[in-house]
C-alpha positions in Angstrom: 2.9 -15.4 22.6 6.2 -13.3 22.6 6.1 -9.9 24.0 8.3 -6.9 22.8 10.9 -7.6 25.9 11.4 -11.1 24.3 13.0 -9.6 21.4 14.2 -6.1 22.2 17.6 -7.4 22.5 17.5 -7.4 18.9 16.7 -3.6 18.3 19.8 -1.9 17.9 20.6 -4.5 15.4 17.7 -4.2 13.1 17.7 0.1 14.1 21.0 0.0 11.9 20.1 -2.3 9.0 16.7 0.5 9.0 18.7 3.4 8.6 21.0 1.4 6.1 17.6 0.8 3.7 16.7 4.3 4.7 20.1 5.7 3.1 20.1 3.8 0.1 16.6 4.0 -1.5 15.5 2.2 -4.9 12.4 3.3 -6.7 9.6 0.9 -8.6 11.1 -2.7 -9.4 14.7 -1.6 -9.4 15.3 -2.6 -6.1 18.4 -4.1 -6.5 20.5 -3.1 -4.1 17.9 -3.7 -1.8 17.1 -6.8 -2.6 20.5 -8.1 -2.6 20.6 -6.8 1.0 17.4 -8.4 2.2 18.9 -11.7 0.2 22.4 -11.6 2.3 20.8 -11.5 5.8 18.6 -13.7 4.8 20.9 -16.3 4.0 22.6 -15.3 7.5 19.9 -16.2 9.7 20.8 -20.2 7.6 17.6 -19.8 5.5 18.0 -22.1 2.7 15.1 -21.5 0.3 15.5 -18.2 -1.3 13.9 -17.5 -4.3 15.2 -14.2 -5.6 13.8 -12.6 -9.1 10.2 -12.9 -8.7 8.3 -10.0 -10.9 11.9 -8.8 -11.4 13.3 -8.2 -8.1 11.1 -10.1 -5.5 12.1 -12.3 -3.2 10.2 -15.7 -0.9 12.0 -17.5 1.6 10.9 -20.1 3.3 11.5 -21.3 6.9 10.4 -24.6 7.4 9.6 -25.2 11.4 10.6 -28.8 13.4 7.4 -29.5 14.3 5.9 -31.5 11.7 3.6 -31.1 8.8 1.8 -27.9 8.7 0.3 -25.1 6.3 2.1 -22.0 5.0 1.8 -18.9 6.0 2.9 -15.6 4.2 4.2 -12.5 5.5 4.7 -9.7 3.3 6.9 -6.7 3.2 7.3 -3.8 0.5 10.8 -2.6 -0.5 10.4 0.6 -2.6 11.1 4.3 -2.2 9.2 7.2 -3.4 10.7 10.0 -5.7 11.2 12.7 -3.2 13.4 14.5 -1.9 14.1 13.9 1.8 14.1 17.0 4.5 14.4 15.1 7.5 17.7 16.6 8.1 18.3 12.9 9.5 21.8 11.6 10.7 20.3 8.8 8.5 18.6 10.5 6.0 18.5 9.8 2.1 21.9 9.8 0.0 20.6 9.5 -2.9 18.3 13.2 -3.8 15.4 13.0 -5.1 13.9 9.5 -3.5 13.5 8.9 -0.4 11.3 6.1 2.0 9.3 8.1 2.6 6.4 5.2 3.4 7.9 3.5 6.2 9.4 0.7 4.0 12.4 0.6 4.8 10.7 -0.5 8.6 8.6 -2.9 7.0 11.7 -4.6 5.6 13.7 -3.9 8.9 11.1 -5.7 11.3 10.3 -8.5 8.8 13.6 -9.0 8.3 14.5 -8.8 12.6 11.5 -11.6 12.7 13.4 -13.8 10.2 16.5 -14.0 12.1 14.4 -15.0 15.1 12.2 -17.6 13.8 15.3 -18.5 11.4 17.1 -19.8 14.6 13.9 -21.0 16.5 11.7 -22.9 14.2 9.4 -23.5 17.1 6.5 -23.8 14.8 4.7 -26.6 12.5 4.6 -26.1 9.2 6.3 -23.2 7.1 7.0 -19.6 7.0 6.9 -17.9 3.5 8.8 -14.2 3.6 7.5 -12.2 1.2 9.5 -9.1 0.1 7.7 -7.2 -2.7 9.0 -4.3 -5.0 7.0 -1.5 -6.5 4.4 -1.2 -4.1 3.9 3.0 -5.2 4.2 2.1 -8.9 0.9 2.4 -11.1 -0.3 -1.0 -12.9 1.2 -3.4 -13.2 2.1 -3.0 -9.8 4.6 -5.8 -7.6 2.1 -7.2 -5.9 0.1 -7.6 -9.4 3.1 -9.1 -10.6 4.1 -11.5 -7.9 0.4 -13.2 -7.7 0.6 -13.1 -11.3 4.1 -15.3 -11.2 2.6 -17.7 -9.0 4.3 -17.7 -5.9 1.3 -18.4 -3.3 0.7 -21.8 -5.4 4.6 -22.7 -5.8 5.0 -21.9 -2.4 1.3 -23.5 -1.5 0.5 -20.8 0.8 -2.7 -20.6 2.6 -2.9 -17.5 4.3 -1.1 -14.3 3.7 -0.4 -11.3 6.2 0.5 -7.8 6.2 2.0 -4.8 7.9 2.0 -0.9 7.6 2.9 1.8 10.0 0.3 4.4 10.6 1.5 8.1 11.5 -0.8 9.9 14.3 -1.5 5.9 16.0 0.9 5.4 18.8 4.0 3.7 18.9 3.1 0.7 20.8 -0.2 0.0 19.4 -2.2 -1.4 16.5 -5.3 -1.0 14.6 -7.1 -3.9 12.5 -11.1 -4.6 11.6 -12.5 -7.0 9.0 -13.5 -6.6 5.7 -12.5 -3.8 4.0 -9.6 -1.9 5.8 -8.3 0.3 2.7 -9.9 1.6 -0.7 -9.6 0.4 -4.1 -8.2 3.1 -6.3 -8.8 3.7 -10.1 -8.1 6.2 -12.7 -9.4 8.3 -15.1 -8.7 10.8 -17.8 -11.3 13.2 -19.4 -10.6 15.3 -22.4 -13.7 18.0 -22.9 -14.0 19.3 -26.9 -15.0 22.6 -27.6 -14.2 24.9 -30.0 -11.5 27.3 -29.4 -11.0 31.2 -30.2 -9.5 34.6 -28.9 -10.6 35.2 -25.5 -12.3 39.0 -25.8 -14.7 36.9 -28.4 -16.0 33.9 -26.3 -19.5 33.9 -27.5 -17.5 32.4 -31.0 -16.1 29.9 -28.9 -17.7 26.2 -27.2 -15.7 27.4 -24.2 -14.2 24.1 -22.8 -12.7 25.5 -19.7 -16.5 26.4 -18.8 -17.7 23.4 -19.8 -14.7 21.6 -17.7 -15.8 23.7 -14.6 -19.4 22.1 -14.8 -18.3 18.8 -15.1 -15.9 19.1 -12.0 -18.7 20.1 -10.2 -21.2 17.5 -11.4 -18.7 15.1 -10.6 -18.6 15.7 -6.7 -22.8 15.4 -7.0 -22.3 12.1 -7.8 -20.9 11.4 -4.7 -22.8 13.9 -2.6 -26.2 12.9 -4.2 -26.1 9.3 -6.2 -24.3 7.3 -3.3 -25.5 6.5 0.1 -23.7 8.7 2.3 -23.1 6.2 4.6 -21.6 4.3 1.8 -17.8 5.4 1.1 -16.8 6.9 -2.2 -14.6 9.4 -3.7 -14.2 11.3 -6.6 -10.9 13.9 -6.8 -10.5 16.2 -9.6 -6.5 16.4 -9.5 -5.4 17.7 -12.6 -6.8 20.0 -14.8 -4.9 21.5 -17.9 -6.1 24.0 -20.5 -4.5 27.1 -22.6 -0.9 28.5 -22.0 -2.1 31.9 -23.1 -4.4 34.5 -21.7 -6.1 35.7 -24.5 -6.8 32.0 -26.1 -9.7 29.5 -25.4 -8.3 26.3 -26.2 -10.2 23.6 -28.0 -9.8 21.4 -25.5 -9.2 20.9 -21.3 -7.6 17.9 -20.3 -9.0 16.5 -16.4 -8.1 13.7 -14.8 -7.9 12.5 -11.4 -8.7 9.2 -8.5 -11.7 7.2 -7.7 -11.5 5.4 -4.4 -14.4 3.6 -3.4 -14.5 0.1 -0.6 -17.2 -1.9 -2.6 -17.1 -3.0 -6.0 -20.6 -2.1 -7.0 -19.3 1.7 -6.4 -16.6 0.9 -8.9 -19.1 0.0 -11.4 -20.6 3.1 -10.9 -18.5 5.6 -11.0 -17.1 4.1 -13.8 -20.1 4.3 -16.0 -21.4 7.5 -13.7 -18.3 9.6 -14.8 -18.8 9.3 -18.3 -22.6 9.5 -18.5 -22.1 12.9 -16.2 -19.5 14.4 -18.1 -20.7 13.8 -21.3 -24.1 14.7 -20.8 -22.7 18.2 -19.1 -20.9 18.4 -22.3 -23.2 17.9 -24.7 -25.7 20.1 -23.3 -23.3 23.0 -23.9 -22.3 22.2 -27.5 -19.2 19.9 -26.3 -18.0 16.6 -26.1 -15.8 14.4 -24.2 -13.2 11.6 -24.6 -13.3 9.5 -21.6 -11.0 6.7 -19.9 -11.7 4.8 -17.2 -8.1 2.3 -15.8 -8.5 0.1 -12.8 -6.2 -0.3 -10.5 -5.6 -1.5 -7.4 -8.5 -3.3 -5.7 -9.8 -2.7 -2.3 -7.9 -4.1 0.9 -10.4 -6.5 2.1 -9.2 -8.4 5.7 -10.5 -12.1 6.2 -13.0 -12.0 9.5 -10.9 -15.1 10.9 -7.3 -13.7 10.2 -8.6 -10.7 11.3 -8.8 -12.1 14.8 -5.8 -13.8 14.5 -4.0 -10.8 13.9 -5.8 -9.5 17.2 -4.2 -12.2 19.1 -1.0 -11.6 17.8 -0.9 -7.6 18.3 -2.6 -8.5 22.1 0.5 -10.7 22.4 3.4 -8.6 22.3 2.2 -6.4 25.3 0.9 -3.6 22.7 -0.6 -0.8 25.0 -3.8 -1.2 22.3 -5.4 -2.8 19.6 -8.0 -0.6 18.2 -10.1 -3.5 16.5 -13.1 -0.5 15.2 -10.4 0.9 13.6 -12.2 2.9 10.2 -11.0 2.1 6.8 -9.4 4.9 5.3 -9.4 5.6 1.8 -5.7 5.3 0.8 -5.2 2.5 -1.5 -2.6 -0.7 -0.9 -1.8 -3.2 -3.6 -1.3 -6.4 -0.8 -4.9 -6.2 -1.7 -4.0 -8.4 -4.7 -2.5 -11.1 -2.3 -5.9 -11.2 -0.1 -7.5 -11.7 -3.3 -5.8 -14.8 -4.3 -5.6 -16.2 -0.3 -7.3 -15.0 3.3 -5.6 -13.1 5.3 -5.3 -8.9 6.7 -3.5 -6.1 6.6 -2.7 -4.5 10.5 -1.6 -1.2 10.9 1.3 -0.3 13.3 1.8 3.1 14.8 4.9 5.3 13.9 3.8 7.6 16.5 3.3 11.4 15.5 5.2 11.9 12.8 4.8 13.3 9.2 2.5 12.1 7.2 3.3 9.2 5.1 5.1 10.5 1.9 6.0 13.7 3.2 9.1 15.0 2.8 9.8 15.4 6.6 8.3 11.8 7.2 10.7 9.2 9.1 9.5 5.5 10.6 10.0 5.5 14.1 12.5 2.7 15.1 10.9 2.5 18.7 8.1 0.4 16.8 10.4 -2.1 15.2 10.5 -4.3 18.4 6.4 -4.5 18.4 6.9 -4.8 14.6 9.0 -8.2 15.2 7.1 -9.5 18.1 3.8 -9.5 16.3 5.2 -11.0 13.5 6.7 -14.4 15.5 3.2 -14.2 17.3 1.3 -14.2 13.7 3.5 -17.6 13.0 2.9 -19.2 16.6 -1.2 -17.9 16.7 -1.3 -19.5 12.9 1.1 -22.8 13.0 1.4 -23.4 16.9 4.7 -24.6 18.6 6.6 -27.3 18.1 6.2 -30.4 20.9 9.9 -30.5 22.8 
């Protein structure tokens, strides 16, 4: 295993091509510039296989090691920005207003990328190394991951087992946190439209008030949760919009809600799905309303593999990592490398950034002092996975 001394000579390097991403970031899967800088160093490090294009702006290279025959492996990186504007007051910070990485992608890139020049020159290792850098990670449906399973890369590249990182504000630098099966939530969404009958405000008993009507089914909504679903069980249902009249004296005919479902089975999918419309409809109805309802699922739960899971322990024990919380609770953010453990095993690690801002927060900032862990586990996933080459 390689520790984080093995490759810290290597930090100010990768610290600057960071803050480069950091100061240029590209939103969705117009990553170009981006990917045309992940493409240049990779060729550097003498990686010939790169594939460039995939789902628009992706890119896989391979490293083959000089060790023989061996599986594949994937490691995956995201490469998109989020529309905000930056208030880091950074030396480094965003140059472009109004988007900003404010995710910690541009350190996901950054250490992948610091791995590939390693194992680029070393190819101690059977088998081969697929790098996987992915756009439009944030975006709704279809997302990049979406896109890159559905163009086929894990069978053209024939790769067996897929791994990913993410830095984790409020986990310290230095340490990681893992545990099988589900790690992060699936997320879906949904739009409700409640129909009353409008009128002038003073005169609301000549009115189906929607806006009432709207208030009960918000509230019967959170029941489901509270009083349908094991509590031990993790689901939830978030109201986040909720649009009506632009006037004071009007009751509209109508209130638009809509909002997130995150849940880490798929049987609480099913129900919410179907729960939400029997709920709000019924709530509805039994005022003299009505609802339109949609229901759009996105991106499925995170799910780690039980044997990559431990291989990822390994790998994080490896580089000298102060801890690896391996109890680690899933939390109910949502992470669409959930489509790559779908098709292949593999598991999703956290990586702490220390504590800074929350992730996409304006005032949010990856921590460089992780990219040496971030690198060291990476080389260790590839040796704990393909082995070393006989010299």
């Amino acid at each position: 295993m390689h520790s984080v001394d093995e490759l810290y000579h290597l930090t100010d390097e990768i610290t600057a091509w960071r803050r480069h991403l950091h100061q240029n970031p590209e939103l969705d899967f117009a990553v170009h510039e981006t990917a045309q800088f992940v493409a240049d160093k990779l060729a550097s490090f003498g990686i010939n296989h790169i594939e460039t294009g995939m789902a628009g702006t992706g890119i896989v290279a391979l490293i083959q090691g000089e060790g023989g025959e061996g599986p594949t492996i994937g490691l995956r990186a995201d490469m998109d920005a989020l529309p905000i504007h930056e208030a880091t007051g950074k030396d480094w910070a965003s140059k472009i207003p109004g988007k900003m990485h404010a995710c910690g992608h541009d350190g996901h890139m950054a250490m992948l990328l610091g791995a590939a020049k390693y194992l680029g020159r070393r190819r101690n290792f059977r088998g081969g190394v697929a790098l996987i850098f992915q756009p439009a990670e944030e975006v709704e449906l279809p997302s990049g991951g979406l896109k890159m399973v559905e163009d086929g890369f894990l069978d053209r590249f024939q790769i067996s087992q897929v791994f990913g990182m993410h830095n984790w504000p409020g986990l310290d630098v230095g340490k990681f946190a893992i545990c099988a099966g589900p790690m992060m939530a699936s997320q879906d969404d949904f739009d409700i439209v409640v129909k009353g009958r409008g009128g002038h405000a003073a005169a609301p008993h000549l009115t189906v008030d929607p806006v009432v009507i709207a208030a009960q089914v918000i509230i019967g909504l959170q029941a489901l949760v509270s009083r349908s679903t094991d509590p031990v069980e993790s689901l939830v249902i978030s109201v986040t919009k909720l649009r009506a009249s632009n006037a004071y004296n009007v009751i509209a005919d109508e209130v638009e809600l809509a909002g997130t479902v995150r849940a880490l089975a798929p049987a609480l999918r099913d129900f919410a799905e179907t729960q939400l419309e029997i709920t709000a409809r019924t709530i509805a109805q039994a005022f003299g309303g009505d609802i339109a309802y949609r229901y759009r699922r996105s991106v499925p739960a995170t799910v780690n593999d039980t044997a990559a899971t431990a291989l990822a322990v390994r790998a994080a024990g490896g580089t000298g990592a102060a801890a690896i919380d391996e109890m680690f609770r899933p939390v109910m953010g949502a992470e669409d490398f959930a489509y790559m453990l779908q098709a292949r095993p593999g598991a999703l690690i956290f990586i702490g950034n220390g504590p800074s801002a929350a992730l996409h927060n304006t005032a949010y900032d990856f921590d460089d002092a992780a990219i040496p862990y971030g690198m060291a586990y990476w080389v260790n996933v590839v040796e704990a996975a393909l082995g070393s080459a006989a010299r």
